[in-house]
N, CA, C and O atoms as CSV, one atom per row, in Angstrom:
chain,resi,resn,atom,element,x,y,z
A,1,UNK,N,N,-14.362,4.171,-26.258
A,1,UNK,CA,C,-13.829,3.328,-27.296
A,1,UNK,C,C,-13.937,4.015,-28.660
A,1,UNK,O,O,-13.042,3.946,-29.502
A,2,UNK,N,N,-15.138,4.712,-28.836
A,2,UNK,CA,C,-15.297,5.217,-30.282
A,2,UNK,C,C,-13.991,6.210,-30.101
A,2,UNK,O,O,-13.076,5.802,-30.815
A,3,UNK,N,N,-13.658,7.314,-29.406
A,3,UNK,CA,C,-12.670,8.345,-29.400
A,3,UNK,C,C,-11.282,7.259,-29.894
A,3,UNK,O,O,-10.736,7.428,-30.983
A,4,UNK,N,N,-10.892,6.293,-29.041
A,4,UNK,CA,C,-9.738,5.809,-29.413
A,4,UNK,C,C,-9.893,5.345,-30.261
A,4,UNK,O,O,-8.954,5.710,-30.968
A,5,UNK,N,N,-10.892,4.259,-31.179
A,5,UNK,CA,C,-11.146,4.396,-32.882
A,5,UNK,C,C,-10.522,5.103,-34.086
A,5,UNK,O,O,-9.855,4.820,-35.081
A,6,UNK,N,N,-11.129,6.271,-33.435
A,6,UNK,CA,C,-10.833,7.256,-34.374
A,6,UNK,C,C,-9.754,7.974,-34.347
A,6,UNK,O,O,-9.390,8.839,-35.144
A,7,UNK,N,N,-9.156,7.512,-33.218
A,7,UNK,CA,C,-7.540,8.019,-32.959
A,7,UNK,C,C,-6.155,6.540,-33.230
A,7,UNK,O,O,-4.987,6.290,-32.932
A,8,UNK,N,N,-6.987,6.111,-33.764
A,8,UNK,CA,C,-6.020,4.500,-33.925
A,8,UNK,C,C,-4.872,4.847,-34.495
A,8,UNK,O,O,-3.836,4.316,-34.095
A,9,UNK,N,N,-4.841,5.891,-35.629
A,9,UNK,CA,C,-3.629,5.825,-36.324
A,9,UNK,C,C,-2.206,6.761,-35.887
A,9,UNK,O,O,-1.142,7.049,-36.434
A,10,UNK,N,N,-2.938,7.066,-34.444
A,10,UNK,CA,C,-1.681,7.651,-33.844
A,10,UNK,C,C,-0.613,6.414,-33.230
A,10,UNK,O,O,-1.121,5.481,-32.609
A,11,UNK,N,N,0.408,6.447,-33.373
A,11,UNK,CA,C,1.327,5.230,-32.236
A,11,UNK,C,C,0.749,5.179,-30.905
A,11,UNK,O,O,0.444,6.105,-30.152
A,12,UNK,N,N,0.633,3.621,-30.722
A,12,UNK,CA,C,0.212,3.667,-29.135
A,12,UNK,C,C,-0.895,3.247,-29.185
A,12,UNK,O,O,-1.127,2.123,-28.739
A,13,UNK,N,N,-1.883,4.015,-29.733
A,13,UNK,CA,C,-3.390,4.151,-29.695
A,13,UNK,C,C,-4.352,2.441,-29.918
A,13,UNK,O,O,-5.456,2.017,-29.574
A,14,UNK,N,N,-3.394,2.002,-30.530
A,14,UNK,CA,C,-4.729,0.679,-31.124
A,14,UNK,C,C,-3.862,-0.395,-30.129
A,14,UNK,O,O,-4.059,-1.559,-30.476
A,15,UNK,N,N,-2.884,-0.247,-28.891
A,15,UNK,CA,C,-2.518,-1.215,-27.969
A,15,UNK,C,C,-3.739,-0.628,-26.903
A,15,UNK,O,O,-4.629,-1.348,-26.449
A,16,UNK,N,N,-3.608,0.598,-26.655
A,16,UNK,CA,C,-4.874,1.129,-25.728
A,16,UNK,C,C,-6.236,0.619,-26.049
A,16,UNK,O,O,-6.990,0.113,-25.218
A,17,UNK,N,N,-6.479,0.775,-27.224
A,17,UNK,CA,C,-7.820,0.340,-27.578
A,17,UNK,C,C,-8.260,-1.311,-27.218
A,17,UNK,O,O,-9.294,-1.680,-26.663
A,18,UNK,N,N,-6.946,-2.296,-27.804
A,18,UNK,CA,C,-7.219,-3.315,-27.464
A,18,UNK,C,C,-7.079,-3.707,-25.955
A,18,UNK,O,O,-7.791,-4.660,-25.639
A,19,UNK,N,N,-6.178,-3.081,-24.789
A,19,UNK,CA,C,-6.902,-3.367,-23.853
A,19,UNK,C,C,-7.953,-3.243,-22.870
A,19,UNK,O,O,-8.311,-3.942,-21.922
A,20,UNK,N,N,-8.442,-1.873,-23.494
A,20,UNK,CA,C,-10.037,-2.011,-22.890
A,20,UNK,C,C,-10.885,-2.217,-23.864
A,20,UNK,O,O,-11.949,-1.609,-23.744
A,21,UNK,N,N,-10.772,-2.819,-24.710
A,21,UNK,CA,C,-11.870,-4.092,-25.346
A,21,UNK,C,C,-11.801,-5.270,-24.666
A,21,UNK,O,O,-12.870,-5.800,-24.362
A,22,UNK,N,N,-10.692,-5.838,-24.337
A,22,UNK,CA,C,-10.407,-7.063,-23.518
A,22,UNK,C,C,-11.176,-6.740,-21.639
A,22,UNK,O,O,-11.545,-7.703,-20.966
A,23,UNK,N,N,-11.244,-5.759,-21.278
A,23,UNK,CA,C,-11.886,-5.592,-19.978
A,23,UNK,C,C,-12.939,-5.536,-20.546
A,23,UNK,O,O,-13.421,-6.666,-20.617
A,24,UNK,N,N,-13.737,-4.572,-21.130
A,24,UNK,CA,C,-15.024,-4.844,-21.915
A,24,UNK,C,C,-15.935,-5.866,-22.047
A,24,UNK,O,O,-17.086,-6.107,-21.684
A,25,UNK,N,N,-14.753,-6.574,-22.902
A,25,UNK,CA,C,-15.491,-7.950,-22.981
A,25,UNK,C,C,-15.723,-8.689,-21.555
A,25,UNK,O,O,-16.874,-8.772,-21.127
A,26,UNK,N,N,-14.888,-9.102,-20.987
A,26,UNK,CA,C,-14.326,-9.530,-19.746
A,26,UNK,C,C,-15.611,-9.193,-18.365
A,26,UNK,O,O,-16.132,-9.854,-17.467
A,27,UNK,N,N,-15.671,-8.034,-18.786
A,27,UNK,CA,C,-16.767,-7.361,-17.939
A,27,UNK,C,C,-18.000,-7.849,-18.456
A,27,UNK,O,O,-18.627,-8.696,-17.820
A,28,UNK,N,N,-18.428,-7.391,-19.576
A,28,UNK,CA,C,-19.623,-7.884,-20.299
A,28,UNK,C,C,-20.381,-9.522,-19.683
A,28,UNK,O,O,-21.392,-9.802,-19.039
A,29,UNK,N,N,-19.356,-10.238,-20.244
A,29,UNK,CA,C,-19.440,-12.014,-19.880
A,29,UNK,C,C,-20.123,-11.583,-18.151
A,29,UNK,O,O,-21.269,-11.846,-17.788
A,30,UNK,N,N,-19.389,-11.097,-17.566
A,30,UNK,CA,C,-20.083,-11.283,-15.907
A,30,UNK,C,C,-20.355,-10.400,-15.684
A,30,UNK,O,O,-19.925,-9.781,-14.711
A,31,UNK,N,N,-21.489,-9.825,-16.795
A,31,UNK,CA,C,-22.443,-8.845,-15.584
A,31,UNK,C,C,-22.044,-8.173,-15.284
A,31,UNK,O,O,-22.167,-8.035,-14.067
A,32,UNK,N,N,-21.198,-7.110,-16.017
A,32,UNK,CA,C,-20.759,-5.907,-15.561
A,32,UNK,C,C,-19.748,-5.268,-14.900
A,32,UNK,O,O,-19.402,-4.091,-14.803
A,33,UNK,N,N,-19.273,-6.514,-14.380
A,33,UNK,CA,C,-18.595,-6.938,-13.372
A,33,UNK,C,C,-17.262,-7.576,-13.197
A,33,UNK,O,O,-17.279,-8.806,-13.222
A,34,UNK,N,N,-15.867,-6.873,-12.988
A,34,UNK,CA,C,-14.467,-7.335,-13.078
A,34,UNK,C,C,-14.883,-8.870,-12.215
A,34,UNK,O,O,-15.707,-9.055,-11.319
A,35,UNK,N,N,-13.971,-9.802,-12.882
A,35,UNK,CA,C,-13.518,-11.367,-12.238
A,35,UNK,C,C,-12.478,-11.130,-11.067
A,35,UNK,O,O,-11.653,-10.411,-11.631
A,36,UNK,N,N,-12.161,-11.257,-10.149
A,36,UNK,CA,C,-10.763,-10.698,-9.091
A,36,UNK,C,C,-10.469,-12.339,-8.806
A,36,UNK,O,O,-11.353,-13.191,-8.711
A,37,UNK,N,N,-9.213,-12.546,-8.706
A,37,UNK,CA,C,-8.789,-13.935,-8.852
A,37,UNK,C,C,-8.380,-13.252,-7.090
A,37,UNK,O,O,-7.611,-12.306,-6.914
A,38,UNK,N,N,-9.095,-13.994,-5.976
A,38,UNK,CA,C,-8.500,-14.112,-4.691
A,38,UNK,C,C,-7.436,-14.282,-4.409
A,38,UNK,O,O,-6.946,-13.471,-3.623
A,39,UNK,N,N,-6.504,-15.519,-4.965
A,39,UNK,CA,C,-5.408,-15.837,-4.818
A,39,UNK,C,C,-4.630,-14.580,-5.341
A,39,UNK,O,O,-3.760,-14.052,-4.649
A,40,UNK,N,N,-4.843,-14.292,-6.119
A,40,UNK,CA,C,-4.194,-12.750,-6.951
A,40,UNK,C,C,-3.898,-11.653,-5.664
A,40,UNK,O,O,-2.862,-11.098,-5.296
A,41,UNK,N,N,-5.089,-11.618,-5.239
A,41,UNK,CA,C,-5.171,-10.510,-4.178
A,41,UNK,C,C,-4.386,-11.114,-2.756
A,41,UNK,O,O,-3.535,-10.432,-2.185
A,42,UNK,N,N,-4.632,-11.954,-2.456
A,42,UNK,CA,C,-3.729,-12.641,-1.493
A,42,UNK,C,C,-2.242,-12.391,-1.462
A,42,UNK,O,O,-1.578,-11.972,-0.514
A,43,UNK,N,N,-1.815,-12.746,-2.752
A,43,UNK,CA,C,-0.782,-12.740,-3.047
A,43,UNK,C,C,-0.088,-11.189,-3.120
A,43,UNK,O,O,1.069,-10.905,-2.809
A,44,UNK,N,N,-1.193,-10.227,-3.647
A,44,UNK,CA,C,-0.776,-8.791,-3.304
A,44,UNK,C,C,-0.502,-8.277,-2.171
A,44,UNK,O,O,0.339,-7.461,-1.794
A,45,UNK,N,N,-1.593,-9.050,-1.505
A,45,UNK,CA,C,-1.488,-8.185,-0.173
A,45,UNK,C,C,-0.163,-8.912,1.122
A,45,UNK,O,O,0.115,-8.362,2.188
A,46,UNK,N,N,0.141,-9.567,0.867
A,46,UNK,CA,C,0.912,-10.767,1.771
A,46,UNK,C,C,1.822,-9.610,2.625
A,46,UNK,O,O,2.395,-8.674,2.067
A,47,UNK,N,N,1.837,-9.829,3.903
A,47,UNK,CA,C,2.674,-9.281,4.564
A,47,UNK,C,C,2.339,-7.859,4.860
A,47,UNK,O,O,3.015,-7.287,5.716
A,48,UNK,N,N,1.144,-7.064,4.110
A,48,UNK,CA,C,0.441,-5.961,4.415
A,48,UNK,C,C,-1.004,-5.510,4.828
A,48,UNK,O,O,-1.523,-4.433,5.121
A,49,UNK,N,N,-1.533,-7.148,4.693
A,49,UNK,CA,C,-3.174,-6.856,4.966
A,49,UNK,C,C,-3.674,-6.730,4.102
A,49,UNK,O,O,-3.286,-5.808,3.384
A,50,UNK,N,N,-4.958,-7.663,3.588
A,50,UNK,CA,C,-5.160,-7.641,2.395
A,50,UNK,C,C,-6.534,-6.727,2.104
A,50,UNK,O,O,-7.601,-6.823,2.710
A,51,UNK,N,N,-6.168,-5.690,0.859
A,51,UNK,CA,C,-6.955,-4.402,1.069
A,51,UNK,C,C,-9.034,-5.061,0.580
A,51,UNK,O,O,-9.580,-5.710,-0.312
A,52,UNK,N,N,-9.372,-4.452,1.649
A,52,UNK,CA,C,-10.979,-5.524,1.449
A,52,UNK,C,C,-12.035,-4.134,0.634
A,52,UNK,O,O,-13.256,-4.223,0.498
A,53,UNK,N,N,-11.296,-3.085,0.243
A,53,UNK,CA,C,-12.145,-2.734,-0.795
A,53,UNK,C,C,-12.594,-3.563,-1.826
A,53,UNK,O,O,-13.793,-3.472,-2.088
A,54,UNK,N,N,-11.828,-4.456,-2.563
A,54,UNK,CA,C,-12.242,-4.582,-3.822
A,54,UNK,C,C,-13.684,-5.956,-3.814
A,54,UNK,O,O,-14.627,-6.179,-4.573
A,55,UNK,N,N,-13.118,-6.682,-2.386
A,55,UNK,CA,C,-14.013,-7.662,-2.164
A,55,UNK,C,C,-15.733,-6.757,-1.838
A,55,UNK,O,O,-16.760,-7.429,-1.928
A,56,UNK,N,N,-15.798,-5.481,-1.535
A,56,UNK,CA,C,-17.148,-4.594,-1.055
A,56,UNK,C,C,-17.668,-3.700,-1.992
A,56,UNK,O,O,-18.651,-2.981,-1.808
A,57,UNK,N,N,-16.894,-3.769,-3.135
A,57,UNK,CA,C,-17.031,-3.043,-4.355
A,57,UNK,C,C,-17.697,-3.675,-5.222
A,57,UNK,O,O,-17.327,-4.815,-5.505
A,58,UNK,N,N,-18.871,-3.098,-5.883
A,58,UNK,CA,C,-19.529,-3.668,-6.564
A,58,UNK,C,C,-19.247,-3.718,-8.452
A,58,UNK,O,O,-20.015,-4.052,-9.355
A,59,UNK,N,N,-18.033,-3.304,-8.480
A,59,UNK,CA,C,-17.761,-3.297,-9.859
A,59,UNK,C,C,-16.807,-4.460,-9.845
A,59,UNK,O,O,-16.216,-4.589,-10.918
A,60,UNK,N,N,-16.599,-5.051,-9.227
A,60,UNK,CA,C,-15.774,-6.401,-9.068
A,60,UNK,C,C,-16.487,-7.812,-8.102
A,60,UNK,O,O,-17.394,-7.715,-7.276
A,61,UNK,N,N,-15.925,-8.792,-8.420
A,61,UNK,CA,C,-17.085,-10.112,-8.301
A,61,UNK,C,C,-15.690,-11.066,-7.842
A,61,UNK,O,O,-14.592,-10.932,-8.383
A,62,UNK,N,N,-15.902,-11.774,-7.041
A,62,UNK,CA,C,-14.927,-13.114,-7.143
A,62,UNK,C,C,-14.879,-13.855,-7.444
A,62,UNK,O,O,-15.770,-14.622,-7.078
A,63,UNK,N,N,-13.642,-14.486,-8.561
A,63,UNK,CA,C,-13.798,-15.131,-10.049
A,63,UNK,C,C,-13.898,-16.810,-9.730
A,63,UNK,O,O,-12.942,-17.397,-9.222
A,64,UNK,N,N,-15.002,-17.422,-10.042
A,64,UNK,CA,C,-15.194,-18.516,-9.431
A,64,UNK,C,C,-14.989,-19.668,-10.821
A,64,UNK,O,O,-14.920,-19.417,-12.024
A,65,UNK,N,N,-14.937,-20.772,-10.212
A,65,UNK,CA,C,-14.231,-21.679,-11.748
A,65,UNK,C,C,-14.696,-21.682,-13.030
A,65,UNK,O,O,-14.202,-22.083,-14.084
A,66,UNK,N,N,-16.113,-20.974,-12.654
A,66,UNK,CA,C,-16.846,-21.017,-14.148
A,66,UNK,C,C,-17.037,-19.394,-14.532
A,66,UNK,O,O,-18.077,-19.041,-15.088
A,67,UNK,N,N,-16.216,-18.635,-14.281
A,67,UNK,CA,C,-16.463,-17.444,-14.904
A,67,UNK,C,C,-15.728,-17.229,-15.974
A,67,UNK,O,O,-14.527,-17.447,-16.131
A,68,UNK,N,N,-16.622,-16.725,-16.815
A,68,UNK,CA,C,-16.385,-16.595,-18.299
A,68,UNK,C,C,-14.947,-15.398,-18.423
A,68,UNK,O,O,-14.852,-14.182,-18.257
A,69,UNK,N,N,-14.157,-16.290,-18.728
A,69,UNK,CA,C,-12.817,-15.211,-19.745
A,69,UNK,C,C,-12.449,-14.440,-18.077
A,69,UNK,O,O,-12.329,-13.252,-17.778
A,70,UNK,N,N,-12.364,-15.475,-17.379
A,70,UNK,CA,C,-11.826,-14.877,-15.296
A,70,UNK,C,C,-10.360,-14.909,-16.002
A,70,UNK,O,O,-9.729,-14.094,-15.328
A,71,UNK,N,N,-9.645,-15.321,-16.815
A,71,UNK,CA,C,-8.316,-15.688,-16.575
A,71,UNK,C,C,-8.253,-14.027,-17.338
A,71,UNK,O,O,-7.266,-13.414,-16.931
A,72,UNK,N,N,-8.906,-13.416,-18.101
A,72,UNK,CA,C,-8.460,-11.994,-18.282
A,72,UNK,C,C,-8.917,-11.023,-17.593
A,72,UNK,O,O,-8.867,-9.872,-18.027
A,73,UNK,N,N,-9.547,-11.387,-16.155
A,73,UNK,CA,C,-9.970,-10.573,-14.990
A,73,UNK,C,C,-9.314,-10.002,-14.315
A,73,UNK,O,O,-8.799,-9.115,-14.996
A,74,UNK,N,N,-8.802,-9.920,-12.780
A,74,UNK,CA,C,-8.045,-9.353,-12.371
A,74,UNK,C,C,-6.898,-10.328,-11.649
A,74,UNK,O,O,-6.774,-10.510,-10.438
A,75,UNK,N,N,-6.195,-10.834,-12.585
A,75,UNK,CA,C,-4.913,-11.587,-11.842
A,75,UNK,C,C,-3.950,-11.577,-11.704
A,75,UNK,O,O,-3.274,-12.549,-11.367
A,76,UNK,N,N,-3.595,-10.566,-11.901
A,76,UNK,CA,C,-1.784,-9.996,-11.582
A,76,UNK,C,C,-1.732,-8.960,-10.262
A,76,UNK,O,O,-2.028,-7.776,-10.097
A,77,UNK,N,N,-1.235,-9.957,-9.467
A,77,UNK,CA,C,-0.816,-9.121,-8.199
A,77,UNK,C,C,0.163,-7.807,-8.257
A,77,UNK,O,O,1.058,-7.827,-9.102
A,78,UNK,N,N,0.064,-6.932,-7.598
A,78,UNK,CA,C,0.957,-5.680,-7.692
A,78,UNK,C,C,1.382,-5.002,-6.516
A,78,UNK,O,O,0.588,-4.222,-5.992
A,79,UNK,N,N,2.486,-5.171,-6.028
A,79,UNK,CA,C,2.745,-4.564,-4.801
A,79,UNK,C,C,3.838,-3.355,-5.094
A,79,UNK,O,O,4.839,-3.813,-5.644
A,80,UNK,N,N,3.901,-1.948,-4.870
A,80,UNK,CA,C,4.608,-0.587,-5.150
A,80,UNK,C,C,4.741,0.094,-3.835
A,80,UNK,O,O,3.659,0.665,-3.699
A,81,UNK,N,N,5.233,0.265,-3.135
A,81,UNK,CA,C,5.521,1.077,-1.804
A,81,UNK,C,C,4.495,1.059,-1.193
A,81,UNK,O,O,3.994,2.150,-0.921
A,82,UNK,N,N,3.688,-0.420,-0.677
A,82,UNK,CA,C,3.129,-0.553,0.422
A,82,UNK,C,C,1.987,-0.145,-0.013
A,82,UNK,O,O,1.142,0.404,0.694
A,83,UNK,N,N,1.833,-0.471,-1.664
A,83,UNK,CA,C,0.431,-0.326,-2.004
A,83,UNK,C,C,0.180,-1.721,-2.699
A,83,UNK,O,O,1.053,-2.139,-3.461
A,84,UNK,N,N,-1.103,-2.558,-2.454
A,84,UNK,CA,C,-1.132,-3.565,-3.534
A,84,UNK,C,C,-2.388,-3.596,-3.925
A,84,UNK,O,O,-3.372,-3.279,-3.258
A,85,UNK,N,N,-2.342,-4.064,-5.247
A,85,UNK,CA,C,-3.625,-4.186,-6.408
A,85,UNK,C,C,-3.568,-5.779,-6.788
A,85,UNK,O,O,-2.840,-6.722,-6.478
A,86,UNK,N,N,-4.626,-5.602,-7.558
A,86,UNK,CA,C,-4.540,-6.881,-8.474
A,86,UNK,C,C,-5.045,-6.309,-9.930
A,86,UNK,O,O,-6.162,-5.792,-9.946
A,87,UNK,N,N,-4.222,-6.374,-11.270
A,87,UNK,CA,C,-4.877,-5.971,-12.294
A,87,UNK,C,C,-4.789,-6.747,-13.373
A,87,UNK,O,O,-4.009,-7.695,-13.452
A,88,UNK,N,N,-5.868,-6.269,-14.596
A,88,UNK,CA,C,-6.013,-7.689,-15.607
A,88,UNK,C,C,-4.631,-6.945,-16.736
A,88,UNK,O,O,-3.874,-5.978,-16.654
A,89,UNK,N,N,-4.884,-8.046,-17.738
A,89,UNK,CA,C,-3.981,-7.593,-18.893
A,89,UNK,C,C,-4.643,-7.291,-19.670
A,89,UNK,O,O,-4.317,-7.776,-20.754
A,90,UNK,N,N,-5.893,-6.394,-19.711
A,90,UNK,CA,C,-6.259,-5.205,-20.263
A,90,UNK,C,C,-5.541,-4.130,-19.678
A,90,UNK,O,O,-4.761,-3.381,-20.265
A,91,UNK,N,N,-5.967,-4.099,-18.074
A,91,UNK,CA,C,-4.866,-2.956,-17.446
A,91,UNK,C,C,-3.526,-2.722,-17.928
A,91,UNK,O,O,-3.072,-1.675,-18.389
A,92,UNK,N,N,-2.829,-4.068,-17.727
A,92,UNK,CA,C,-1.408,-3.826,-18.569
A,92,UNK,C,C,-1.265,-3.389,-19.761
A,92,UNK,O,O,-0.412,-2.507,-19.865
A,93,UNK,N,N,-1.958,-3.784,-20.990
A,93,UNK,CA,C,-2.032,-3.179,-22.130
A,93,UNK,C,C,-2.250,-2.046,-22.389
A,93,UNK,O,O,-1.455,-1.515,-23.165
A,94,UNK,N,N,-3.289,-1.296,-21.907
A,94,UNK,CA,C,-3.943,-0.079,-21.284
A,94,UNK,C,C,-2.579,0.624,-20.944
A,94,UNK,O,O,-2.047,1.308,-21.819
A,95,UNK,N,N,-2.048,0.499,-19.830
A,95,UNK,CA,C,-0.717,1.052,-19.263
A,95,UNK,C,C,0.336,1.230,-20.164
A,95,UNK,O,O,1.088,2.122,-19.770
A,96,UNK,N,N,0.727,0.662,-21.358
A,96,UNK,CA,C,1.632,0.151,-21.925
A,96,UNK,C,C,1.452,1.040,-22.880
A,96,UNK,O,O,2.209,1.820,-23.459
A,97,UNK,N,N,0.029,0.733,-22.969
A,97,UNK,CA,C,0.224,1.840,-24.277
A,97,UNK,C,C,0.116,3.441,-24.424
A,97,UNK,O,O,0.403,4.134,-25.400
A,98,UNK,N,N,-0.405,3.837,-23.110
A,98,UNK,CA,C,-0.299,5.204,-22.571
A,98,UNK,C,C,1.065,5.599,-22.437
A,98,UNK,O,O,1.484,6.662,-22.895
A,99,UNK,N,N,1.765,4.779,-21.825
A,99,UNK,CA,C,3.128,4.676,-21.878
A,99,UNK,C,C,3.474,5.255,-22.963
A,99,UNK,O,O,3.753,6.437,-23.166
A,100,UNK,N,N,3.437,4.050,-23.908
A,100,UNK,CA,C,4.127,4.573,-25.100
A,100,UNK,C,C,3.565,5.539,-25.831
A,100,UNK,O,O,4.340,6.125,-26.587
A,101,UNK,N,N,2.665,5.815,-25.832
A,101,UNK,CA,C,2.061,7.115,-26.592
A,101,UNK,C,C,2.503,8.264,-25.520
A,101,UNK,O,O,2.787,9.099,-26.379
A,102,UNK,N,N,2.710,8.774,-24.591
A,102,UNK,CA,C,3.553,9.776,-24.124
A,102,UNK,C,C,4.941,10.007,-24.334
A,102,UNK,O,O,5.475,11.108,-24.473
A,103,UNK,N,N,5.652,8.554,-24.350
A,103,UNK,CA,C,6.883,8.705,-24.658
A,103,UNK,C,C,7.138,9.285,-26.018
A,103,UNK,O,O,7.790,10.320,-26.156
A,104,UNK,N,N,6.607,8.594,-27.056
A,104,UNK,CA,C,6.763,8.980,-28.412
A,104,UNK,C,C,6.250,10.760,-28.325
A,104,UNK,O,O,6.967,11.717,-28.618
A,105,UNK,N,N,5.507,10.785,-28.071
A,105,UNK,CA,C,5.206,12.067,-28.097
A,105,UNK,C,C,5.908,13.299,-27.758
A,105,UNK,O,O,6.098,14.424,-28.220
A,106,UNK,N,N,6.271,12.443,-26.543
A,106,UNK,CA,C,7.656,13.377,-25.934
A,106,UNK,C,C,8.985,13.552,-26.604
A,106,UNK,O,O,9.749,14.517,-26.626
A,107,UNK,N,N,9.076,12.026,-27.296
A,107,UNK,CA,C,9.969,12.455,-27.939
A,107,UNK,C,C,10.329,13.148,-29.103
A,107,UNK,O,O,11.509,13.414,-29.327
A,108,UNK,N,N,9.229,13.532,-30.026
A,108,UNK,CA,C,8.793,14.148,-31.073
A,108,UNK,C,C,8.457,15.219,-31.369
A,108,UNK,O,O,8.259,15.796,-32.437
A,109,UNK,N,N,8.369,15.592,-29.870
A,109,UNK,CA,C,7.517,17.424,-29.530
A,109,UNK,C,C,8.749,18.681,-28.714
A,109,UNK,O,O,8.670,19.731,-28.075
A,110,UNK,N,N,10.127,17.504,-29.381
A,110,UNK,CA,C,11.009,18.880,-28.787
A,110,UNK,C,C,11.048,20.040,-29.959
A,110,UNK,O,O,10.903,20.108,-31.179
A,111,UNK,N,N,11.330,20.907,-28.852
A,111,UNK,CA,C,11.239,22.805,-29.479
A,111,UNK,C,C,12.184,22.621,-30.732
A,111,UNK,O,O,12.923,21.642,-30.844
A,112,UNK,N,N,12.119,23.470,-31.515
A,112,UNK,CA,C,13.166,23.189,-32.819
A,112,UNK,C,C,14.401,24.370,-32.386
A,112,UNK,O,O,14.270,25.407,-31.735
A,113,UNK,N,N,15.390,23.891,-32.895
A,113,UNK,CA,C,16.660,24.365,-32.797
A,113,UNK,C,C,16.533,25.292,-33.519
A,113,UNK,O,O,15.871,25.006,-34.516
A,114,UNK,N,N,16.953,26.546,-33.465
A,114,UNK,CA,C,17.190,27.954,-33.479
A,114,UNK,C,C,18.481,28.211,-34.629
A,114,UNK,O,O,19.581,27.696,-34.424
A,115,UNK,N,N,18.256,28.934,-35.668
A,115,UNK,CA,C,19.946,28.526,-36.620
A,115,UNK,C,C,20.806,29.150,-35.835
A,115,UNK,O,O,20.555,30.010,-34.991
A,116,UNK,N,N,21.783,28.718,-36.118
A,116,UNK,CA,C,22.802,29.474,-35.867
A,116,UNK,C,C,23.390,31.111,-36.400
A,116,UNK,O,O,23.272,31.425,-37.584
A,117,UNK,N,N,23.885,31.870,-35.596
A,117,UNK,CA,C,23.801,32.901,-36.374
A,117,UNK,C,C,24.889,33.054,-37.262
A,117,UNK,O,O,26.032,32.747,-36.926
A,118,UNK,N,N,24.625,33.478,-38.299
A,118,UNK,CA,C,25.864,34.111,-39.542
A,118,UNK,C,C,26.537,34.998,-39.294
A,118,UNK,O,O,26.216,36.044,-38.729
A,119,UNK,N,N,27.596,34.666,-39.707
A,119,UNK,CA,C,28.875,35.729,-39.192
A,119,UNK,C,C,28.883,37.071,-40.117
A,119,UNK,O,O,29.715,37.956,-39.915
């Protein structure tokens, strides 16, 4: 967090920052520990088997009615070519803004044009 701080004033950078402050926090409230909304994961896995790492993993907990700030835990199902997750909207933010800080970058870091030559 301190590195992306101090990198805030690049584009991109302070959407990254704010979503892993939001897991941070999120984590903090329970012990260290991601909230995983079951139904989330259910819903990922439907029709592929639902992947039982995350339930044996100890950096994740199953988000029960009283867990603190569960609704910014892990509840967005994700299914991509027969892969499924469940991630929070820190993750998304996180993503979004890596995103966009490569894109911009990319788009900003082409080679410079060469003059033309004089006749």
């Amino acid at each position: 967090m301190v590195v992306l701080w101090q990198n805030r004033h690049h584009p991109w950078i302070p959407v990254v920052l704010v979503g892993l402050a939001l897991n941070s926090l999120v984590m903090w409230l329970n012990g260290g520990r991601m909230p995983l909304s079951a139904t989330a994961l259910a819903a990922a896995a439907q029709g592929i088997g639902a992947p039982t790492w995350a339930l044996a993993d100890p950096r994740y907990v199953v988000a029960s009615p009283g867990a603190p700030l569960a609704v910014l835990g892990d509840t967005f199902p994700i299914r991509v070519a027969g892969y499924a997750a469940v991630v929070s909207a820190g993750d998304l933010l996180m993503s979004l803004g890596l995103a966009g800080f490569v894109q911009r970058h990319m788009a900003t870091s082409r080679a410079p044009e060469l003059p033309s030559p004089t006749p």
